[in-house]
Backbone and ligand atoms as CSV (ligand in chain L), in Angstrom:
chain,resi,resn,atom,element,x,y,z
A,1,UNK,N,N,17.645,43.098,-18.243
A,1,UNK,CA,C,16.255,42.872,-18.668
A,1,UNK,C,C,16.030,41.417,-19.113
A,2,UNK,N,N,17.214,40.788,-19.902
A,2,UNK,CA,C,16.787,39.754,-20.542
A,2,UNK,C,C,16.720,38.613,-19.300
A,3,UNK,N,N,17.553,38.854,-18.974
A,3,UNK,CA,C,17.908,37.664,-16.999
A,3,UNK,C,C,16.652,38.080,-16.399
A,4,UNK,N,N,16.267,39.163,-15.883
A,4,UNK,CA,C,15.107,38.941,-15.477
A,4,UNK,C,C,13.607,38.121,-16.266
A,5,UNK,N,N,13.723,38.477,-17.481
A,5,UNK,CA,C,12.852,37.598,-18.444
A,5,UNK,C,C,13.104,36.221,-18.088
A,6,UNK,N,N,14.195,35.811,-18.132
A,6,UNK,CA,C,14.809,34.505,-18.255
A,6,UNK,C,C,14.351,33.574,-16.879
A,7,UNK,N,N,14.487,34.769,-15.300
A,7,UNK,CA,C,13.809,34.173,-14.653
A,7,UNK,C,C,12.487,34.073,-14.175
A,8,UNK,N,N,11.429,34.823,-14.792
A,8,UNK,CA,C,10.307,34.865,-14.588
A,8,UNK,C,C,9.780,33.648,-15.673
A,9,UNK,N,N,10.505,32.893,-16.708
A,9,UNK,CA,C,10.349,32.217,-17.614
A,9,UNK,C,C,10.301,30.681,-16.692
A,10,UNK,N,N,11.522,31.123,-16.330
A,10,UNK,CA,C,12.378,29.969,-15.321
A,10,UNK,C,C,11.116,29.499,-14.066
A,11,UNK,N,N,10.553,30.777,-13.674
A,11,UNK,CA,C,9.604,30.478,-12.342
A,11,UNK,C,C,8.586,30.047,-13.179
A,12,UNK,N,N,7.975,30.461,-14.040
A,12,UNK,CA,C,6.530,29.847,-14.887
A,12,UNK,C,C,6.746,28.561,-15.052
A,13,UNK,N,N,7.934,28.143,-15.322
A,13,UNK,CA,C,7.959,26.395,-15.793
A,13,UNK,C,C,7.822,25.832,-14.915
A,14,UNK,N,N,8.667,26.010,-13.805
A,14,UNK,CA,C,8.528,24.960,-12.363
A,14,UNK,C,C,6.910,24.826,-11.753
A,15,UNK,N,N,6.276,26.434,-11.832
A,15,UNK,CA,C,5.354,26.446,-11.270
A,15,UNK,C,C,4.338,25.343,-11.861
A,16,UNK,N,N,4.104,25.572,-13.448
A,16,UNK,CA,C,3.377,25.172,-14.306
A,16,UNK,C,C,3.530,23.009,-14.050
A,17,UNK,N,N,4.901,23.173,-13.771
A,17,UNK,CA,C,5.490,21.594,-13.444
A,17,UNK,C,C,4.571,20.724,-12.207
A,18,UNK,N,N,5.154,22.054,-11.514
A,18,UNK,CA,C,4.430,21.451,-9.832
A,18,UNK,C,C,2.761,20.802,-10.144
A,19,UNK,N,N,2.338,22.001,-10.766
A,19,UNK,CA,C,0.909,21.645,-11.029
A,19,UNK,C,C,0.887,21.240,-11.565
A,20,UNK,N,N,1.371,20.304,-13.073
A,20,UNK,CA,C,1.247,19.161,-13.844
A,20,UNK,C,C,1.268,17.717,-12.916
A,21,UNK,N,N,1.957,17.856,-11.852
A,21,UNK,CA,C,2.856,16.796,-10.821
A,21,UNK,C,C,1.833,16.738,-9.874
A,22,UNK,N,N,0.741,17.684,-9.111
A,22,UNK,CA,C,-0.375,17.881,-8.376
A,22,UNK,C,C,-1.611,16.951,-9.012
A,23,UNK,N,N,-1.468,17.656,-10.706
A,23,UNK,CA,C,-3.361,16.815,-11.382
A,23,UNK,C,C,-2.605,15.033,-11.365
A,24,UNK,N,N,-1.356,14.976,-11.695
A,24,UNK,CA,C,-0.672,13.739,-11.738
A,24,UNK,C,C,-1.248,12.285,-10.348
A,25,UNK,N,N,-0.477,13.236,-9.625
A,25,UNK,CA,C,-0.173,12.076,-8.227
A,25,UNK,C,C,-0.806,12.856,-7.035
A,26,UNK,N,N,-1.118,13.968,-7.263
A,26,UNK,CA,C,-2.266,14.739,-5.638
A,26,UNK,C,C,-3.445,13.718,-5.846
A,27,UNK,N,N,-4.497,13.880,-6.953
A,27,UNK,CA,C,-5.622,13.795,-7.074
A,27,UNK,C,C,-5.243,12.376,-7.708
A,28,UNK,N,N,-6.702,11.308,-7.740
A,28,UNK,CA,C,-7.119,10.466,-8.268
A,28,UNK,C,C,-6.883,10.215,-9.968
A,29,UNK,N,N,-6.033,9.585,-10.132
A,29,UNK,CA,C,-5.602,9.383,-11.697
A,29,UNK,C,C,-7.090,9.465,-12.486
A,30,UNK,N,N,-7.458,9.927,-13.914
A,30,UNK,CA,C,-8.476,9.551,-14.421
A,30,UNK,C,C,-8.461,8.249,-14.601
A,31,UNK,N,N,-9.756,7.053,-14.750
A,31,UNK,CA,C,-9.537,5.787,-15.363
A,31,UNK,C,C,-9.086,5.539,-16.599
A,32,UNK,N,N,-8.847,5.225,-17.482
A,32,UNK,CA,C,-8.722,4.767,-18.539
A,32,UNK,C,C,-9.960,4.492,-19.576
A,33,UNK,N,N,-10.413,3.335,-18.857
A,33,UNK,CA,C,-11.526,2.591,-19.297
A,33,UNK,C,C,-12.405,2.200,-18.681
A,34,UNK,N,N,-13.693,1.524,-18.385
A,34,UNK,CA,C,-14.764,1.141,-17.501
A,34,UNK,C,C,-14.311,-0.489,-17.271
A,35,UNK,N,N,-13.506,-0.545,-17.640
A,35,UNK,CA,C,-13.204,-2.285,-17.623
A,35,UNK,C,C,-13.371,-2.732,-16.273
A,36,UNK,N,N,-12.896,-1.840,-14.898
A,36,UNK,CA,C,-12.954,-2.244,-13.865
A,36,UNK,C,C,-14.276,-2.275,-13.084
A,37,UNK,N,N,-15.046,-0.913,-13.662
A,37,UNK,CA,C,-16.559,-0.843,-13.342
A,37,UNK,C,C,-17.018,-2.316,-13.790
A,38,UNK,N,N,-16.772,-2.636,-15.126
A,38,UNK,CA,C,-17.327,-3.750,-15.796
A,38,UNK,C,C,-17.683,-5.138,-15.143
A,39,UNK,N,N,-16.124,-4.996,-14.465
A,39,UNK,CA,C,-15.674,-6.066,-13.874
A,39,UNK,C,C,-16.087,-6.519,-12.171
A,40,UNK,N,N,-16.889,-5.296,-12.053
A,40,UNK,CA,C,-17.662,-5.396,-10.920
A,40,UNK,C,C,-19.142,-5.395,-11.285
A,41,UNK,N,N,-19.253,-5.508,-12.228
A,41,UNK,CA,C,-20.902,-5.874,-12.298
A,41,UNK,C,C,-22.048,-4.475,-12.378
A,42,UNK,N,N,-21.265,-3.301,-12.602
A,42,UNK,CA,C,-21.720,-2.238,-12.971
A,42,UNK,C,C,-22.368,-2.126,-11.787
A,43,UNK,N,N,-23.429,-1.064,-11.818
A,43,UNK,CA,C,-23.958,-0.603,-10.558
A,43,UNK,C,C,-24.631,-1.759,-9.920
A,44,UNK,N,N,-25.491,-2.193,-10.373
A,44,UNK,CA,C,-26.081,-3.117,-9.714
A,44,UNK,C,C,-25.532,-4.632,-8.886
A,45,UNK,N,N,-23.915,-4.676,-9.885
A,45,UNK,CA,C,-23.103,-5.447,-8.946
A,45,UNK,C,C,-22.743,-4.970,-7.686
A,46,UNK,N,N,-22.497,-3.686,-7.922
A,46,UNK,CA,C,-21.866,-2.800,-6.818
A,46,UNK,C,C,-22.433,-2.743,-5.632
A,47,UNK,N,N,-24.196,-2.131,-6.190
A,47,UNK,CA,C,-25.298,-2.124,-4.801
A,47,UNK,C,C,-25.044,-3.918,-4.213
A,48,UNK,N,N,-24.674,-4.898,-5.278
A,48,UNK,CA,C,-25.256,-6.420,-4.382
A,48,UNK,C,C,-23.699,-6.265,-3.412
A,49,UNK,N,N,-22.185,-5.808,-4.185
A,49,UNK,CA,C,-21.367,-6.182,-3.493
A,49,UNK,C,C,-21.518,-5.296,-1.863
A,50,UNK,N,N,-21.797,-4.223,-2.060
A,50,UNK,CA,C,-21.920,-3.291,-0.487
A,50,UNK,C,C,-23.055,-3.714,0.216
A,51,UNK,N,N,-23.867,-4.521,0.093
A,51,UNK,CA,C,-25.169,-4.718,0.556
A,51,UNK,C,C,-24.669,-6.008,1.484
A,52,UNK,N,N,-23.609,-7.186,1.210
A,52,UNK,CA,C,-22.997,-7.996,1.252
A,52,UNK,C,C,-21.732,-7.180,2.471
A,53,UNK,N,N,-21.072,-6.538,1.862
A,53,UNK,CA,C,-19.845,-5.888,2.833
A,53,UNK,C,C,-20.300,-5.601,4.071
A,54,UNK,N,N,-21.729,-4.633,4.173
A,54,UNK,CA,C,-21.767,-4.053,5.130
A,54,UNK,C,C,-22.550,-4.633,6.307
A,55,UNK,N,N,-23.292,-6.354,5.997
A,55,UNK,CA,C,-23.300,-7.008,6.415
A,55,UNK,C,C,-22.449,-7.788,7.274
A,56,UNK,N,N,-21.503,-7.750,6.486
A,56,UNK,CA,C,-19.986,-8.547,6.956
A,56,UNK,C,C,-18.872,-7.473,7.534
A,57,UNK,N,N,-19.441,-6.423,7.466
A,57,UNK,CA,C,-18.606,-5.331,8.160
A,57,UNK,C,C,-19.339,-5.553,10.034
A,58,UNK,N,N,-20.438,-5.604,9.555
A,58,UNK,CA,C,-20.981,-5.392,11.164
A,58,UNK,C,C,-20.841,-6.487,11.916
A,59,UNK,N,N,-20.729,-7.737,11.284
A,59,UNK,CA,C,-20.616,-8.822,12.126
A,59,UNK,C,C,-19.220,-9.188,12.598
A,60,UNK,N,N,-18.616,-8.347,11.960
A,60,UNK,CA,C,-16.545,-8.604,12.238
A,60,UNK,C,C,-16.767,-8.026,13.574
A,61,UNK,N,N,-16.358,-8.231,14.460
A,61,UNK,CA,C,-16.115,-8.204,15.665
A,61,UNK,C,C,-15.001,-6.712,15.738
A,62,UNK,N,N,-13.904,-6.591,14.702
A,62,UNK,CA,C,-12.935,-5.828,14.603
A,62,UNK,C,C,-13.642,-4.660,13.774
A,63,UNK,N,N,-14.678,-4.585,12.773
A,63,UNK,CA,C,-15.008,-3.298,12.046
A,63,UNK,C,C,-16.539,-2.829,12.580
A,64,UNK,N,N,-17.336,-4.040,13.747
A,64,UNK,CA,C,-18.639,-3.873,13.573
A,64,UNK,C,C,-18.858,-2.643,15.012
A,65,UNK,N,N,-18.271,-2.169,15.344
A,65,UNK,CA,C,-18.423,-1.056,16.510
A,65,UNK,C,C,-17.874,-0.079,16.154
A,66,UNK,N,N,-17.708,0.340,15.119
A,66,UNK,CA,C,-17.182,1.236,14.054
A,66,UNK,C,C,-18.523,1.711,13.253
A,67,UNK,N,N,-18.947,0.747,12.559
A,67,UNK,CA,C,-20.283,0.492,11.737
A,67,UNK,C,C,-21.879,0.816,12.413
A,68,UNK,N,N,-21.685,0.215,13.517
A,68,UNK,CA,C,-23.207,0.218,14.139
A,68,UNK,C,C,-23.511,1.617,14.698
A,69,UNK,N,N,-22.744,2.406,14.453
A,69,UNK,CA,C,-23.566,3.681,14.893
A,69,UNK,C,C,-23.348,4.638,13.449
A,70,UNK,N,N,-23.035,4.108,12.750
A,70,UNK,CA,C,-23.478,4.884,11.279
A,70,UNK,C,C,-24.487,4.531,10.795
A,71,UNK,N,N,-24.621,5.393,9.866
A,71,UNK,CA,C,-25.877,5.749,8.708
A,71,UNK,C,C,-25.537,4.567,8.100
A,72,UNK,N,N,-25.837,3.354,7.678
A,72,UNK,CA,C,-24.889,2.588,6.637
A,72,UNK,C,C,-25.574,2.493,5.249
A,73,UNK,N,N,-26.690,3.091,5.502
A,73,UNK,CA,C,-27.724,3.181,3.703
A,73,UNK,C,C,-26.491,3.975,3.443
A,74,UNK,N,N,-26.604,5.308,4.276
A,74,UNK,CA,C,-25.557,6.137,3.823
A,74,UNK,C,C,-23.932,5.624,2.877
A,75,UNK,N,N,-23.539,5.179,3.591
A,75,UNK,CA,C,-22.448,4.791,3.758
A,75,UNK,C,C,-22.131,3.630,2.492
A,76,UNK,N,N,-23.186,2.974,2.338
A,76,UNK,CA,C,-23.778,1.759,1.191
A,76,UNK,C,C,-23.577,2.532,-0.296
A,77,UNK,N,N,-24.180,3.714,-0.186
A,77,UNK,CA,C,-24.803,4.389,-1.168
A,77,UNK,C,C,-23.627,5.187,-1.890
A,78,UNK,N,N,-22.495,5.994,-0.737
A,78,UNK,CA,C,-21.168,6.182,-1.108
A,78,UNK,C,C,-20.296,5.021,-1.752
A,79,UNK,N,N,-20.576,3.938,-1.019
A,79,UNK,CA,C,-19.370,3.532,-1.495
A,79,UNK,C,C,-19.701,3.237,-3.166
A,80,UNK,N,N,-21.010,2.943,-2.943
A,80,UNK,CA,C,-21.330,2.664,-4.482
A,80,UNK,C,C,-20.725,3.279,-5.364
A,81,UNK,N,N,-20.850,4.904,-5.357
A,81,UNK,CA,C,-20.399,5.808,-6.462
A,81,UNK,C,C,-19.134,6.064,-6.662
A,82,UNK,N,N,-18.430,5.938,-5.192
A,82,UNK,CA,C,-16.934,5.705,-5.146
A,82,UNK,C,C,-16.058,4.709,-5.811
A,83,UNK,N,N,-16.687,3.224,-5.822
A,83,UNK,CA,C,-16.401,2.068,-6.252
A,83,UNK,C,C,-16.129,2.771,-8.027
A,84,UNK,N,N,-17.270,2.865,-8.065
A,84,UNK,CA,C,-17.967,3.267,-9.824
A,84,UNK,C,C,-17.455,3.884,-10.665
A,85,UNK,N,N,-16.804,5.268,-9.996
A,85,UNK,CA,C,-16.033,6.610,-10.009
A,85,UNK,C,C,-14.941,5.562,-10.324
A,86,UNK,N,N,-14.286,4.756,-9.472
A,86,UNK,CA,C,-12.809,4.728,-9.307
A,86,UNK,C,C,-12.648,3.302,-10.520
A,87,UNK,N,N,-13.671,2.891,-10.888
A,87,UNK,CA,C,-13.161,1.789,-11.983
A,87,UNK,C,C,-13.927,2.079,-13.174
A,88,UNK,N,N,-13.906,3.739,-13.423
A,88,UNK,CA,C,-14.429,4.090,-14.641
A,88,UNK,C,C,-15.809,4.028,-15.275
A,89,UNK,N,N,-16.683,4.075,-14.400
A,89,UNK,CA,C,-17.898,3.959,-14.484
A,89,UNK,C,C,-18.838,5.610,-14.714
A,90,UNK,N,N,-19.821,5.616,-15.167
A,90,UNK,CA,C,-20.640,6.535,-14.982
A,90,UNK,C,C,-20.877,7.063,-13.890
A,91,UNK,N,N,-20.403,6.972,-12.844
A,91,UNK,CA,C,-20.843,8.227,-11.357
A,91,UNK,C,C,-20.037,9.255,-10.862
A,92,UNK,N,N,-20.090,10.170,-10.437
A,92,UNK,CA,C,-19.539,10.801,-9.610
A,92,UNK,C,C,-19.518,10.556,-8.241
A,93,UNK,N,N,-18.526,10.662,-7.338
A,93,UNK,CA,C,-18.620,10.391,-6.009
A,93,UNK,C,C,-18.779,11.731,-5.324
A,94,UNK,N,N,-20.303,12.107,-4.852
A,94,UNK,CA,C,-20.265,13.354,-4.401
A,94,UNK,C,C,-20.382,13.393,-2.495
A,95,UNK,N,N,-20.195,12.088,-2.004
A,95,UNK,CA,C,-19.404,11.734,-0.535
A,95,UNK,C,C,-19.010,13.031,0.027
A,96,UNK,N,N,-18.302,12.798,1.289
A,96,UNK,CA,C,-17.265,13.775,2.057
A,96,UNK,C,C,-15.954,12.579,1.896
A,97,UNK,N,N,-14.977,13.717,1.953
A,97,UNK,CA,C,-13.986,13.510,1.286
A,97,UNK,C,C,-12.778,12.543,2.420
A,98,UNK,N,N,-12.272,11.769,2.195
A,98,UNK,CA,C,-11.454,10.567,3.365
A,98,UNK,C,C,-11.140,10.861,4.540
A,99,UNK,N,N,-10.620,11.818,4.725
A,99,UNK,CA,C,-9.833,12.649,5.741
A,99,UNK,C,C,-11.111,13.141,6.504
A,100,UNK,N,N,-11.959,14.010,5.949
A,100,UNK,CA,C,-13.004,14.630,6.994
A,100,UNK,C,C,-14.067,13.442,7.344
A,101,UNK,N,N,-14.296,12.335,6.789
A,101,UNK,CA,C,-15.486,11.246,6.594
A,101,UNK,C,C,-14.762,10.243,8.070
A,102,UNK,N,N,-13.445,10.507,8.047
A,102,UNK,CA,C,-13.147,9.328,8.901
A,102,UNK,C,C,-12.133,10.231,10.331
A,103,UNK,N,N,-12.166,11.369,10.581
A,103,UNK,CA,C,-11.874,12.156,11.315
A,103,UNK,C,C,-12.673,11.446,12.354
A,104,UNK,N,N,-11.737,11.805,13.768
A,104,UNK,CA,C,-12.411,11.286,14.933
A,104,UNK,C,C,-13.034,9.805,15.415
A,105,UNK,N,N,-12.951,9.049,14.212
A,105,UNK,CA,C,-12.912,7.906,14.436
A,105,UNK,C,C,-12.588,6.690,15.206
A,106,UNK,N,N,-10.881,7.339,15.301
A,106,UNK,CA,C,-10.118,6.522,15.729
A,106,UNK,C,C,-9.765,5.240,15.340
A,107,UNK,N,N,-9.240,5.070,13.926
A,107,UNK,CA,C,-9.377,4.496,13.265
A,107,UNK,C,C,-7.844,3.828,13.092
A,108,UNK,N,N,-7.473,2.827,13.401
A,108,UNK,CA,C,-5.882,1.866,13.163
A,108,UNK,C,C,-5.591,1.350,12.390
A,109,UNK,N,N,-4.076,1.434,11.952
A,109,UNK,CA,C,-3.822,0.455,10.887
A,109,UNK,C,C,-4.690,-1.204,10.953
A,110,UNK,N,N,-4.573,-1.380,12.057
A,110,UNK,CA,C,-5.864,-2.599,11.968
A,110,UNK,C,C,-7.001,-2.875,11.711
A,111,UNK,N,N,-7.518,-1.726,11.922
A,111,UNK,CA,C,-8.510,-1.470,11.717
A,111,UNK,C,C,-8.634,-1.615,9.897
A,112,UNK,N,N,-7.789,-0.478,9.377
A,112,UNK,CA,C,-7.899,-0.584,7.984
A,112,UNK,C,C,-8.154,-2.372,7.390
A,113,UNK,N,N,-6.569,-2.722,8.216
A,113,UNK,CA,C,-6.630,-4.081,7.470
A,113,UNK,C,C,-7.637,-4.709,7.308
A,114,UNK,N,N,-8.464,-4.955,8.243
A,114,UNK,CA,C,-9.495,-5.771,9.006
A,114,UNK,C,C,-10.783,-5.477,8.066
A,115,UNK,N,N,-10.711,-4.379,7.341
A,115,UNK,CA,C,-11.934,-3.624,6.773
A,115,UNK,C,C,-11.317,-3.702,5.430
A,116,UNK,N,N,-10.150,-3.985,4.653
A,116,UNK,CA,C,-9.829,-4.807,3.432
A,116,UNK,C,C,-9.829,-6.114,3.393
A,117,UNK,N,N,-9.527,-6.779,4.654
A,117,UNK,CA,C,-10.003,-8.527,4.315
A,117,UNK,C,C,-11.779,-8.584,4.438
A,118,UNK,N,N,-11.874,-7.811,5.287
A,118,UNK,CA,C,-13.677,-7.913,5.175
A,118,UNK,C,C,-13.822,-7.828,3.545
A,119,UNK,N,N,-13.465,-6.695,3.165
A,119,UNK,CA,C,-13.765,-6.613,1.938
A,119,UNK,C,C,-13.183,-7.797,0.163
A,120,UNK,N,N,-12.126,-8.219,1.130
A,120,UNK,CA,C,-11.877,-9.198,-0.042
A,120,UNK,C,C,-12.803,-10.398,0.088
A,121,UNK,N,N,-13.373,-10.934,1.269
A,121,UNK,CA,C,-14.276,-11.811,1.132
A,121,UNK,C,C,-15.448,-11.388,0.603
A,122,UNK,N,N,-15.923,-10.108,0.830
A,122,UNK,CA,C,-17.216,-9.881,-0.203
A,122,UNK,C,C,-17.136,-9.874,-1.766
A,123,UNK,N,N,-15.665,-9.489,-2.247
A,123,UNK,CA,C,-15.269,-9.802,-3.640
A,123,UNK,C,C,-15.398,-10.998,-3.907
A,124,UNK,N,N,-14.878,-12.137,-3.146
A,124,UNK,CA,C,-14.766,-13.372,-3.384
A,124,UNK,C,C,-15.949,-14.058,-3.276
A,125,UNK,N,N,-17.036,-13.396,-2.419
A,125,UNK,CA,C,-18.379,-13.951,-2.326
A,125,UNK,C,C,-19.231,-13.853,-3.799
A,126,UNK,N,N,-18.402,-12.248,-4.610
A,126,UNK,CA,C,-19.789,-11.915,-5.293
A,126,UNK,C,C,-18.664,-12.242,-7.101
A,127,UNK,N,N,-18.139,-13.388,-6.628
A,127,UNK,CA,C,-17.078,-13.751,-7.876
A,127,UNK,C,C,-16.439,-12.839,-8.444
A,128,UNK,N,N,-16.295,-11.775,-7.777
A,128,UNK,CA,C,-14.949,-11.122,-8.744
A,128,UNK,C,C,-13.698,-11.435,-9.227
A,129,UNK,N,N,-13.225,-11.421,-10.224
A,129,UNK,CA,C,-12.189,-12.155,-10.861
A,129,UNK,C,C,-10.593,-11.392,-9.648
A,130,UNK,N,N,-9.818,-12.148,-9.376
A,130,UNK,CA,C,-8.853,-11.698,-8.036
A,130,UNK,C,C,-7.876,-10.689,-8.826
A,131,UNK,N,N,-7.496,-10.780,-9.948
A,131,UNK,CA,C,-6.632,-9.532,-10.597
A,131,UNK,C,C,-7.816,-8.106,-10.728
A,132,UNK,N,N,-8.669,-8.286,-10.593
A,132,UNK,CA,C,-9.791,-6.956,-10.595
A,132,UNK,C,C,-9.908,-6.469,-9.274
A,133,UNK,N,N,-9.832,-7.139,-8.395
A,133,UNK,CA,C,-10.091,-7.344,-6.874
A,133,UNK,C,C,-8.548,-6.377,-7.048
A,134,UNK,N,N,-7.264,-7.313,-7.045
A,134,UNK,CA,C,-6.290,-6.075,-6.934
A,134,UNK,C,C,-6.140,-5.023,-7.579
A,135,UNK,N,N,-6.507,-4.871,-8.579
A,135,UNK,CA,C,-6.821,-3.205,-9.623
A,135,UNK,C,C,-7.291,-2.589,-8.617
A,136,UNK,N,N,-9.000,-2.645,-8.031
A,136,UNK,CA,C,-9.746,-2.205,-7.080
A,136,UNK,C,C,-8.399,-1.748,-5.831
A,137,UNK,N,N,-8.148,-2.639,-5.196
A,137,UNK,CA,C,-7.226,-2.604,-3.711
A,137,UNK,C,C,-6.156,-1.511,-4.136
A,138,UNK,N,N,-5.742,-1.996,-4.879
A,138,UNK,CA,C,-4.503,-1.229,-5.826
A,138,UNK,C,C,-4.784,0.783,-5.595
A,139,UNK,N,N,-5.979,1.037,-6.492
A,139,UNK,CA,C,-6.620,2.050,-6.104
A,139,UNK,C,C,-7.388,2.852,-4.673
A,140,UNK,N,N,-7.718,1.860,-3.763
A,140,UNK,CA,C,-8.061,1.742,-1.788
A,140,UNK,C,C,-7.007,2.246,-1.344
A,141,UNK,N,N,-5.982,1.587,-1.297
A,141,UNK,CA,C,-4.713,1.317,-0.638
A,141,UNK,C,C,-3.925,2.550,-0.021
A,142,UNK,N,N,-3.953,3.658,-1.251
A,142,UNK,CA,C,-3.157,4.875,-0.313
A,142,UNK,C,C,-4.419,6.021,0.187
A,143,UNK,N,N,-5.606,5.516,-0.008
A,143,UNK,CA,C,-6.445,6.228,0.852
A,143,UNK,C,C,-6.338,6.086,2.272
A,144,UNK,N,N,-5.374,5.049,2.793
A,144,UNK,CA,C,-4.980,4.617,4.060
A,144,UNK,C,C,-4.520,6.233,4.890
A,145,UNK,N,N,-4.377,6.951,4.039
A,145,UNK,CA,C,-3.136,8.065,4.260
A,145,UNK,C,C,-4.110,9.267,5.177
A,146,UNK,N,N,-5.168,8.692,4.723
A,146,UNK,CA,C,-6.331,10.253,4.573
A,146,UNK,C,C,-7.089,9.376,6.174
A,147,UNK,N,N,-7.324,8.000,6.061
A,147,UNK,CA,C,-8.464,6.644,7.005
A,147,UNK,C,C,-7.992,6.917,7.799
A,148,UNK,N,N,-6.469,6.338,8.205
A,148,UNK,CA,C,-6.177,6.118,9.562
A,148,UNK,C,C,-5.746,6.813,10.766
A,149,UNK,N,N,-6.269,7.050,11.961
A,149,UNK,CA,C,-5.883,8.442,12.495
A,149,UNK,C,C,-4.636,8.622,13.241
A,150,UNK,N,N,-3.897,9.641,12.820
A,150,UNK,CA,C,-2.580,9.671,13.252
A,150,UNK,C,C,-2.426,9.455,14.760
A,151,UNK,N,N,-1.516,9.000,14.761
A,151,UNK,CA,C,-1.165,8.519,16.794
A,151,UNK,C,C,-0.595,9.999,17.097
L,1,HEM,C1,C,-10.070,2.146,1.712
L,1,HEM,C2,C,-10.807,2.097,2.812
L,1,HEM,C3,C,-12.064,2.899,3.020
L,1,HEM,C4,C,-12.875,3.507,2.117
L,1,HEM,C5,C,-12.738,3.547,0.616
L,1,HEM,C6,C,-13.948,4.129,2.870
L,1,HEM,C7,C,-14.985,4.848,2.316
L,1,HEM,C8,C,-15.972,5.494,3.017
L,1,HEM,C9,C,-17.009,6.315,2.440
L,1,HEM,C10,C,-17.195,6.572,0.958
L,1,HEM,C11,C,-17.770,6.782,3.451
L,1,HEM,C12,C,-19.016,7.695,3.331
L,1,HEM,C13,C,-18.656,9.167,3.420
L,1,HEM,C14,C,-19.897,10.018,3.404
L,1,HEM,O1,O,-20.780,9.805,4.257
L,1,HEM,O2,O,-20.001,10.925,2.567
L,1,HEM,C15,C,-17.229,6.248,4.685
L,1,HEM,C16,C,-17.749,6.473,5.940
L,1,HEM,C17,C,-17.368,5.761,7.055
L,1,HEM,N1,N,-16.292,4.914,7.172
L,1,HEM,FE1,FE,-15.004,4.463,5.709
L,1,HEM,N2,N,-13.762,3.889,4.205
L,1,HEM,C18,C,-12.631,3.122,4.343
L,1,HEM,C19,C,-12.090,2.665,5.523
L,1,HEM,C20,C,-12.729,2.682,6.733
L,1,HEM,C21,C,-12.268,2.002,7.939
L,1,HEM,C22,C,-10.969,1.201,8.059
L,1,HEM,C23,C,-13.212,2.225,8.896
L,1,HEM,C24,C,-13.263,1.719,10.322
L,1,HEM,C25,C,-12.958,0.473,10.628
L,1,HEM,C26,C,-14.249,3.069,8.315
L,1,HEM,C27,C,-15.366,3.523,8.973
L,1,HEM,C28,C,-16.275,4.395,8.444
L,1,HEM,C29,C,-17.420,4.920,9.189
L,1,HEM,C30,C,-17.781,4.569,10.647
L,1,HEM,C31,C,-18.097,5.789,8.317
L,1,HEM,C32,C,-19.356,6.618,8.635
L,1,HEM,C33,C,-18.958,7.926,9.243
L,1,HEM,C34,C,-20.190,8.756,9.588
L,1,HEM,O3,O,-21.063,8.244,10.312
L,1,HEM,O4,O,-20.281,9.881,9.092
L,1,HEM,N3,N,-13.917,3.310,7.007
L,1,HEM,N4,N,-16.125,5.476,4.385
């Protein structure tokens, strides 16, 4: 009786673990602080920085045939809350989620790249300080996992 106790004790912990290890590193860490929202100029930095990107998304030769047949208010309007969401800001990102948003795409590691240097020049356009810029990237970076479509 007691061994069986012992392992139903034994299975509750691991289980209980796994899922401590899931809210951990599955899902999006909570922020901390808004410092990074801050540091982008709060929403209204945000709307000038995507308003700027998606400009410079369409004219890249490498991201703009990707772009020109989207919604891009749409697309403007996500990233906003996403940005916001992810550096501790007041929004929720209520988007479609990486994996289903960029399904069918056909989307390459080059592609990615090409669509983070786009994006570091719009940081650099709209003065973001470059250690905030990598906080930001820092947080982008393994969404690669969900963007790019498997070969
Ligand atoms: C870290 C990198 C990226 C982030 C954070 C991101 C984020 C987003 C978000 C938030 C949306 C809107 C989803 C919605 O409509 O609910 C979206 C859509 C889209 N993204 Fe990305 N994206 C990334 C990389 C890329 C790359 C590399 C490409 C292609 C070069 C791309 C092409 C698109 C397109 C075409 C749409 C619109 C899809 C549609 O028409 O429904 N994205 N992305």
């Amino acid at each position: 009786m007691k061994k069986i106790l012992r392992s139903i004790a034994a299975t509750f912990v691991i289980a209980s673990s796994l899922l401590a290890a899931g809210a951990s590193f599955g899902q999006q860490m909570a922020p901390k602080d808004d410092q990074l929202y801050k540091a982008f100029g709060e929403k209204a930095g945000l709307i000038a920085l995507m308003d700027d990107f998606m400009v410079r998304l369409l004219a890249d030769p490498r991201t703009g045939p990707h772009f020109q047949p989207a919604n891009q208010q749409r697309v403007k309007e996500q990233l906003v809350d996403q940005f916001c969401a992810l550096g501790g800001g007041p929004c929720v990102y209520k988007g479609v989620d990486m994996k289903s948003s960029h399904a069918n795409l056909e989307i390459k590691k080059s592609d990615f790249h090409a669509l983070v240097e786009v994006l570091q020049t719009s940081m650099d356009a709209r003065g973001i300080a470059f250690r905030k810029q990598g906080e930001m990237l820092a947080l982008l970076a393994p969404m690669n996992r969900d963007i790019i479509t498997p070969k």
